[in-house]
C-alpha positions in Angstrom: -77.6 5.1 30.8 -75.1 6.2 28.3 -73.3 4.6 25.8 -70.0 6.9 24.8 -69.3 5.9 21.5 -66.4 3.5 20.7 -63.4 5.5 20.2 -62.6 4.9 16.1 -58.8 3.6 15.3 -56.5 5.5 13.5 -55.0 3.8 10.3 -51.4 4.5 10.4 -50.1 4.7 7.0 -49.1 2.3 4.6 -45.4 0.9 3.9 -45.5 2.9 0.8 -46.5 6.0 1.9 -44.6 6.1 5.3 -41.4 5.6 2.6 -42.5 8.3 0.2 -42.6 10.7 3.3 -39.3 9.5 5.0 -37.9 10.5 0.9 -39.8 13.8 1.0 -38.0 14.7 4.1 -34.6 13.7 3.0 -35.0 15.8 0.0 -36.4 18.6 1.7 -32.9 18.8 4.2 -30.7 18.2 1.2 -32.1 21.3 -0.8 -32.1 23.1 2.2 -28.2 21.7 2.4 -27.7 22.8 -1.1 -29.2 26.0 -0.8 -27.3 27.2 1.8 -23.8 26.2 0.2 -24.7 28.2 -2.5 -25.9 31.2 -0.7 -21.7 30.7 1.1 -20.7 30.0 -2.1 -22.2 33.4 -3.9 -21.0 35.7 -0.6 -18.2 33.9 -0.2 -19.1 32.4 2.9 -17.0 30.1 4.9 -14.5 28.7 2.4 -12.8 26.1 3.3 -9.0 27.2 3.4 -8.5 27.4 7.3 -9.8 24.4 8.8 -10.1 21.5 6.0 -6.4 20.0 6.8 -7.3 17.4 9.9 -3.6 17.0 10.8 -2.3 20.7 11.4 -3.2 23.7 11.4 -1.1 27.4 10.9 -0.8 30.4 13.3 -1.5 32.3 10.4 -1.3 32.4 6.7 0.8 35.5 4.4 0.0 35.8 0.9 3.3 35.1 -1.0 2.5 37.5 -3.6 1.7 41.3 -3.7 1.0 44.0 -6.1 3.5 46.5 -6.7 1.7 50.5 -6.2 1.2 50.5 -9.8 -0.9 47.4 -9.8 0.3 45.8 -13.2 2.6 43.3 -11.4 2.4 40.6 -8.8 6.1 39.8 -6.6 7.0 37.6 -3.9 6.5 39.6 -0.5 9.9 41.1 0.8 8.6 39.4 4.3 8.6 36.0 2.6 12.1 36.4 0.5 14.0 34.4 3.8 12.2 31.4 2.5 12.2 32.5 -1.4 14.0 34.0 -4.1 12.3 36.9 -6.1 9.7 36.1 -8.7 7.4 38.4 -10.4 4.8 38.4 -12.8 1.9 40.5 -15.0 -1.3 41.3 -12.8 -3.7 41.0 -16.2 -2.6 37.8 -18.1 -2.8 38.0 -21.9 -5.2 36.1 -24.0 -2.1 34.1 -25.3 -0.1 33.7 -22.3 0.0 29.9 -20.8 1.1 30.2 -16.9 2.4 27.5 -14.8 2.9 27.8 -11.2 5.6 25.4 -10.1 5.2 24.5 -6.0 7.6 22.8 -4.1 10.6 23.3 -1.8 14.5 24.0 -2.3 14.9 21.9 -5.4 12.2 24.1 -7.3 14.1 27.2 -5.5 17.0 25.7 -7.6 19.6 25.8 -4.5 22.0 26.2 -3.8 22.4 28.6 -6.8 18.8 30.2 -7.4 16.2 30.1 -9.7 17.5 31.6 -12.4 19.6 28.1 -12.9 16.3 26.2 -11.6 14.3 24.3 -13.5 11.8 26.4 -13.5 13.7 29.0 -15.8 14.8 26.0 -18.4 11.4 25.1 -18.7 10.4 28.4 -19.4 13.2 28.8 -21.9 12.3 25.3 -23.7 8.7 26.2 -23.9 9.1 29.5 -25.7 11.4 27.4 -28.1 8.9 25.0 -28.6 6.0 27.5 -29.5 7.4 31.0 -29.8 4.0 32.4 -31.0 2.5 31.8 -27.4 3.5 33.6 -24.3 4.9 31.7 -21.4 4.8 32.3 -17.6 6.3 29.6 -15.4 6.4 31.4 -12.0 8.5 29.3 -8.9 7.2 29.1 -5.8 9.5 26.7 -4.2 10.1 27.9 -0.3 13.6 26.8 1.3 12.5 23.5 3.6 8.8 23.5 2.4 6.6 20.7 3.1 3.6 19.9 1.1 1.1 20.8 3.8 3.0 25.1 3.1 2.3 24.1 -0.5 -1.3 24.1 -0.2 -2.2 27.6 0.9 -0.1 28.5 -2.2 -1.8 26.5 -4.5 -4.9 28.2 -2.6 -3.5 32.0 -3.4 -1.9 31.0 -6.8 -5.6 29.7 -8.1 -6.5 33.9 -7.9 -3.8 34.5 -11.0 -5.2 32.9 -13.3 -3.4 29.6 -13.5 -3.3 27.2 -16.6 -1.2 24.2 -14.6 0.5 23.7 -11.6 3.3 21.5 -11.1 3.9 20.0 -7.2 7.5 18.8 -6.3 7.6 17.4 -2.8 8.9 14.8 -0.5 12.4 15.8 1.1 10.8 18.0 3.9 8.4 16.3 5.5 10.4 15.3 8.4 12.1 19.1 9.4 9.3 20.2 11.4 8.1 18.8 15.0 4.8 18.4 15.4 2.6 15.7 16.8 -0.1 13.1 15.2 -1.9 12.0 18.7 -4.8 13.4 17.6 -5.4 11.4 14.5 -3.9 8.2 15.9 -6.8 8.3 18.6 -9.2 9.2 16.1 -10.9 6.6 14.5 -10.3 5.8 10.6 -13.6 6.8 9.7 -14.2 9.9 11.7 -11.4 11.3 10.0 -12.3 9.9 6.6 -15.9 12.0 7.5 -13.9 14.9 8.6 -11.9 15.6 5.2 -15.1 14.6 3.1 -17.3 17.0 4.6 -14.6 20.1 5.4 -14.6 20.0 1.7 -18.4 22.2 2.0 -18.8 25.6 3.4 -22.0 25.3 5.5 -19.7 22.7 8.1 -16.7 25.0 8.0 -19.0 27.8 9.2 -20.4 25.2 11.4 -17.5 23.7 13.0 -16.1 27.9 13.0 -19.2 28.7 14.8 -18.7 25.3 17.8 -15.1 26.4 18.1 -16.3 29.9 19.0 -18.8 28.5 21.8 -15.8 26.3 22.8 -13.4 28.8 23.4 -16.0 30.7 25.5 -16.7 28.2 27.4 -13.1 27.4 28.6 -13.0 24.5 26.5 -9.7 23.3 24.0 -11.2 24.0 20.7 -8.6 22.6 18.3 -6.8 19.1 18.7 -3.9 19.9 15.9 -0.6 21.1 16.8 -0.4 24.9 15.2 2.9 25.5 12.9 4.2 29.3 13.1 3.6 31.0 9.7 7.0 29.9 8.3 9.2 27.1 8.6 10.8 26.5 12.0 12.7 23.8 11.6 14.4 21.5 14.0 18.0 21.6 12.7 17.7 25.3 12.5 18.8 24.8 16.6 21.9 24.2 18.4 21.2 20.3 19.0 18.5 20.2 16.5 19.8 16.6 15.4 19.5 15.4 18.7 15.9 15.9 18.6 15.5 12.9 16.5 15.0 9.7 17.3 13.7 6.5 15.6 9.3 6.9 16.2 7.5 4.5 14.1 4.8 5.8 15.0 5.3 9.4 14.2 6.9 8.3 11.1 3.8 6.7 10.0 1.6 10.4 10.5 4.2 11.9 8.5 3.4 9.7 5.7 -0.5 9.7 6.2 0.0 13.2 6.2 1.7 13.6 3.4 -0.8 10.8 1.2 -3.7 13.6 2.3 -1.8 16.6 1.1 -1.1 15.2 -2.2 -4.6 14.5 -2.6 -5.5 17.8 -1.4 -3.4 19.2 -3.7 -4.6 17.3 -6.7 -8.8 17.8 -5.7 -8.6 22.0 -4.8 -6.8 22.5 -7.9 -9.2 19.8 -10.5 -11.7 21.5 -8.7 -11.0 24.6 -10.1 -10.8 23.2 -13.4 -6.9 23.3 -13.6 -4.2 20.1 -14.6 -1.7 19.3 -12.2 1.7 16.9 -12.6 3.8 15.6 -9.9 7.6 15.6 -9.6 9.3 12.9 -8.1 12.1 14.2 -6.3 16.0 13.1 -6.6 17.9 11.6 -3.5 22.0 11.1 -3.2 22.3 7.3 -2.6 25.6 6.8 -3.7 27.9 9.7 -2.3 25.3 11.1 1.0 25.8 8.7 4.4 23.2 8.9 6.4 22.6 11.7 8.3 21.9 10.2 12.2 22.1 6.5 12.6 21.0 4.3 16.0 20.6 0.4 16.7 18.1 -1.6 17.4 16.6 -1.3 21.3 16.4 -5.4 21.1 20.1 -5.3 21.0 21.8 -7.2 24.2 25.2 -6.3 25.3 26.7 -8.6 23.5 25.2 -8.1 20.4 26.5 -4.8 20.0 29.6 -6.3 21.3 29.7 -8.7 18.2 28.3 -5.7 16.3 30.9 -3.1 17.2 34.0 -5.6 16.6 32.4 -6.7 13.0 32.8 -3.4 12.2 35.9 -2.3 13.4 37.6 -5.0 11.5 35.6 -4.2 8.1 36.2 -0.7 8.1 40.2 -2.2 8.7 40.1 -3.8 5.4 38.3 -1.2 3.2 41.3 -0.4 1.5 42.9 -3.6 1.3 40.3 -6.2 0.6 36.9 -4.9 -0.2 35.0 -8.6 -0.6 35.8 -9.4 3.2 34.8 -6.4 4.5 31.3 -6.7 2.8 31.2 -10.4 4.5 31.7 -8.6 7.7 29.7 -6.0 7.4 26.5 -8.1 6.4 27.0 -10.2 9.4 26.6 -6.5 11.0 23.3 -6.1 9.7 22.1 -9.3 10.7 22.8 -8.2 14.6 21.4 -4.8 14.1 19.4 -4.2 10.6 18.1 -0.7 11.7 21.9 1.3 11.9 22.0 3.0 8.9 25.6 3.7 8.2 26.3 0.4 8.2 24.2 -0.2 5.5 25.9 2.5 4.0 29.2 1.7 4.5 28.3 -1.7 2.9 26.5 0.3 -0.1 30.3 1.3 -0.8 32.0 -1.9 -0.2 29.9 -3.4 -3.1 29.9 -0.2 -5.3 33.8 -0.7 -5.2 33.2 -4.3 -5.9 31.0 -3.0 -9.1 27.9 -5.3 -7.7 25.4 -2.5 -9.0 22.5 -4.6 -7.7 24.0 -5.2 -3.9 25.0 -1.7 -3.7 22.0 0.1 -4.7 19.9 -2.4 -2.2 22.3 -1.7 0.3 22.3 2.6 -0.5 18.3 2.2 -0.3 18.5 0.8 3.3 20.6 3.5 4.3 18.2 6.2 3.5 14.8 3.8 4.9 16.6 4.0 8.1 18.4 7.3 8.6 16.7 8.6 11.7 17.3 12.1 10.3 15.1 11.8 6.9 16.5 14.8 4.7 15.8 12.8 1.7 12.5 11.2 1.0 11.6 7.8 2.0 10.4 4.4 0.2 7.2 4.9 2.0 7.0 8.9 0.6 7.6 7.6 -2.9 5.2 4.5 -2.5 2.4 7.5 -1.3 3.6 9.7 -4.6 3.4 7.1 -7.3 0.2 5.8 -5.7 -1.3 8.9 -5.6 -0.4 9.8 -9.5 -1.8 6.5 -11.0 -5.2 6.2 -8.5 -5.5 10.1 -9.7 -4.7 9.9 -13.3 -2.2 12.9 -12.6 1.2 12.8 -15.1 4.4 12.2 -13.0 8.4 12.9 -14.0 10.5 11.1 -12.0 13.5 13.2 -11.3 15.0 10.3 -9.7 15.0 7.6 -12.4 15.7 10.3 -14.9 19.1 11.2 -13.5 19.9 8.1 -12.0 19.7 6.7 -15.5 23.0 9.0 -16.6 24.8 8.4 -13.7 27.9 5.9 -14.1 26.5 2.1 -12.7 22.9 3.4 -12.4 23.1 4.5 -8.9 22.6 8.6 -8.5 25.3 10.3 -6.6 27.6 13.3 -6.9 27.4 13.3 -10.9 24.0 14.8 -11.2 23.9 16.2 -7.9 25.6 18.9 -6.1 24.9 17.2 -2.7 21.9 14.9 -0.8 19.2 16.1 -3.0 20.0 19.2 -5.5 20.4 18.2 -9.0 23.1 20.4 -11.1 22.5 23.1 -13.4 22.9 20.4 -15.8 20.6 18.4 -14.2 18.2 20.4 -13.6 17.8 21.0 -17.6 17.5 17.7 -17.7 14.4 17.9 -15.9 13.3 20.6 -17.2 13.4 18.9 -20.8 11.6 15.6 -19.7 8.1 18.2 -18.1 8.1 19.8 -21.2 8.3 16.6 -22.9 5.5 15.0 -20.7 3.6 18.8 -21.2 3.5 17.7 -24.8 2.4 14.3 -24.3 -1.0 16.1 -22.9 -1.4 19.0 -24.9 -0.1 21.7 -23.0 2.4 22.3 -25.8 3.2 21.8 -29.3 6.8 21.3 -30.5 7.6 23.0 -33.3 10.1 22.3 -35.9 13.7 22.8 -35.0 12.7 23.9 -31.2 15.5 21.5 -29.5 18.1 24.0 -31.6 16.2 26.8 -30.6 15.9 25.6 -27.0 19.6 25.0 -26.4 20.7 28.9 -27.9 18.4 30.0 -25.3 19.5 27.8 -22.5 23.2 28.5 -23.6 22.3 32.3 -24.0 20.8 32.7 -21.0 23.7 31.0 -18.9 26.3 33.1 -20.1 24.4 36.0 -19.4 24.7 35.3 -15.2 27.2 37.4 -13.7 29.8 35.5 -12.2 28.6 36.3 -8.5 25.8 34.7 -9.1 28.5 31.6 -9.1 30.7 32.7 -7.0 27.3 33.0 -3.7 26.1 29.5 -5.0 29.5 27.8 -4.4 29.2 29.8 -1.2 26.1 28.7 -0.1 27.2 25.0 -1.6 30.2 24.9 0.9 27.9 26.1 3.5 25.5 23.2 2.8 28.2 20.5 2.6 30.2 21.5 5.6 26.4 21.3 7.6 26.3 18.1 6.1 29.4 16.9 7.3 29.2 18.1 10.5 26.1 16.3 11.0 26.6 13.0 9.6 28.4 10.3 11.3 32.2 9.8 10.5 33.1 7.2 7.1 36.5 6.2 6.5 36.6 6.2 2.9 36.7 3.6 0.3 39.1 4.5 -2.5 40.6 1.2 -3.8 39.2 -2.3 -4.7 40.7 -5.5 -4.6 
């Protein structure tokens, strides 16, 4: 008879060893990982320009500069001058030239004149008064109703030319264009969170390039974000356009989400390249700009508007006789229906005629929170901006405070600006001073004796050199902008005397 020999166990291995192997394969997938980003990054493989922006996406994206057939200069693309006034600069940048590319939308344009009255020329001017021996290039790139998601493939292009600083002003078109957030608010937090980390690398763009080619093959939908045209197509540029909008919390809160992420896209492309960037806080017309589209509450009953409607009728009957009761009225209005923004408004007035600087201000602030027609950018914008600036360590100017400090009774309005949001020429030095004072603070710049003399002969210099049509079309367009205005915000009697 035969015995087969007991079969021998097999040691499995120890707790140490079983952990030293699980670390050995990690390793090996990471260097594998970091292998092949930089075989992308040498070839210049899948970078991630296209598809790192989770909310939207474009149809397709025009450089905004070209090179002239000689090849020594870079200009703004005659295809793009709709949204943008001409700018040029030097192909090969000098060994003592500084150059500053300032992003942003029709306030860095400098409408409604141009830029050659935009702060983006006055800095220019004040920074070759402050250090003459170094060459300056500050180069405008603000586009007529950009948001901040067009700013970033022109912070993408810009980085190519050499850039020592960029300078981001944003916030007062986020709202112009329709698109949807569906897509994010059914995506979970942290999905989305994993989304922006890893678009970041090259290996998952080429990746998730490669699924969404198997996708569309198969029949399948392989991109979840609405797709904006290559320029602006904004709502109000359409018969009815101001129709279109309607009070959406929800789609109000993806606007500012939105806008959070592109700030912070903004900021990490361009450290990631190695170059500084400071923010610009935008101005807004709180005293002397009614809102723009107003509706009530849908809680109200029929006789709430009722009380509502006849509160108001008998206010606006006393705004030239007796100021003090019409503001009693009117804030028994707004504690019917706290969401109509012209009666906030209208109540902003009351106690600005009153001189209650504090009441009025508060009151000019809920106007704008609840304008169902944002054109100038809201609390929650701001809160995103600031927040953004500290958590980043990123310099701001704010615009804002800085004109609204000049302004008779602290509360900005038609002094400084030439309507909801455009500063003056004289404002617009103004800012221009205070970035080339914070450029200082940091090192960009050194100011030199005497350079505040030196600054305003050039700024006074280069003024009177304008041609008077340069005037006359930025009155023209000005007119054109306020009579928009008034045809589409709501009807105010006016409130000339105080008693």
């Amino acid at each position: 008879m035969i015995t087969l020999a007991a079969t021998q166990p097999v040691h499995s291995l120890s707790p140490t060893r079983r952990l030293l192997f699980r670390f050995s394969a990690v390793l090996l997938g990471l260097s594998l990982f970091v292998v092949t980003e930089g075989v992308c990054i040498i070839f210049d493989w899948g970078r991630p320009t296209d598809f790192d922006d989770p909310f939207v996406g474009f149809s397709k994206i025009y450089p905004l500069f070209v090179l002239n057939d000689r090849g020594d200069t870079y200009f703004i693309s005659k295809s793009r001058l709709w949204f943008f006034y001409p700018e040029m600069f030097p192909s090969k940048k000098g060994t003592n030239t500084f150059r500053v590319f300032v992003l942003g939308g029709s306030t860095v344009a400098g409408e409604p004149y141009g830029n050659k009255t935009s702060f983006t020329t006055w800095l220019e001017l004040g920074l070759r008064a402050a250090e003459p021996e170094r060459d300056w290039d500050v180069i405008n790139c603000g586009g007529i109703s950009y948001a901040s998601y067009r700013l970033i493939p022109i912070l993408q292009e810009t980085l190519n030319y050499q850039p020592d600083l960029f300078i981001i002003t944003t916030g007062h078109n986020e709202f112009l264009e329709d698109r949807t957030y569906d897509h994010i608010k059914h995506t979970p937090a942290v999905v989305v969170a994993m989304e922006q980390t890893l678009g970041r690398f090259r290996t998952f763009t080429l990746l998730r390039i490669a699924v969404r080619k198997l996708m569309r093959q198969g029949g399948g939908k392989d991109d979840r974000r609405p797709i904006l045209n290559a320029e602006v197509t904004a709502r109000l540029d359409f018969r009815g356009g101001m129709d279109l909008y309607h009070r959406d919390v929800k789609w109000r809160d993806g606007v500012v989400a939105h806008f959070e992420h592109n700030l912070r896209r903004l900021v990490r492309i361009a450290r990631n390249a190695g170059i500084p960037v400071l923010l610009v806080h935008e101005s807004s017309n709180l005293r002397d700009s009614p809102s723009f589209k107003s509706e009530h509450a849908a809680r109200l009953s029929e006789d709430d508007l009722h009380r509502f409607d006849s509160l108001i009728k008998e206010a606006r009957s006393l705004y030239r006789t007796d100021l003090r009761h019409a503001a009693e009225l009117l804030e028994q209005a707004v504690k019917i229906d706290g969401e109509y923004a012209l009666t906030w408004y209208e109540l902003g007035k009351c106690y600005d005629g009153l001189h209650d600087v504090k009441r009025a201000r508060s009151a000019f602030l809920m106007a704008r929170e609840h304008d169902i027609c944002p054109l100038r950018v809201i609390q929650p914008l701001e809160e995103k901006l600031f927040r953004v600036a500290r958590e980043t360590g990123v310099p701001l100017v704010d615009m804002h405070t800085l004109l609204e400090a000049k302004s008779p009774g602290g509360i900005l309005g038609d002094d400084w600006l030439v309507d909801h949001i455009h500063p003056s020429i004289e404002g617009h030095q103004l800012v221009a001073d205070a970035i080339l004072e914070e450029m200082a603070r940091y090192g960009w710049v050194s100011l030199r004796d005497g350079w505040q003399d030196r600054k305003q002969t050039a700024y006074d210099r280069h003024f009177t050199s304008l041609p008077m049509e340069y005037f006359i079309r930025g009155q023209q367009t000005l007119e054109r902008h306020r009579r928009w205005a008034r045809d589409s915000s709501e009807e105010l009697p006016g409130t000339t005397n105080s008693h």
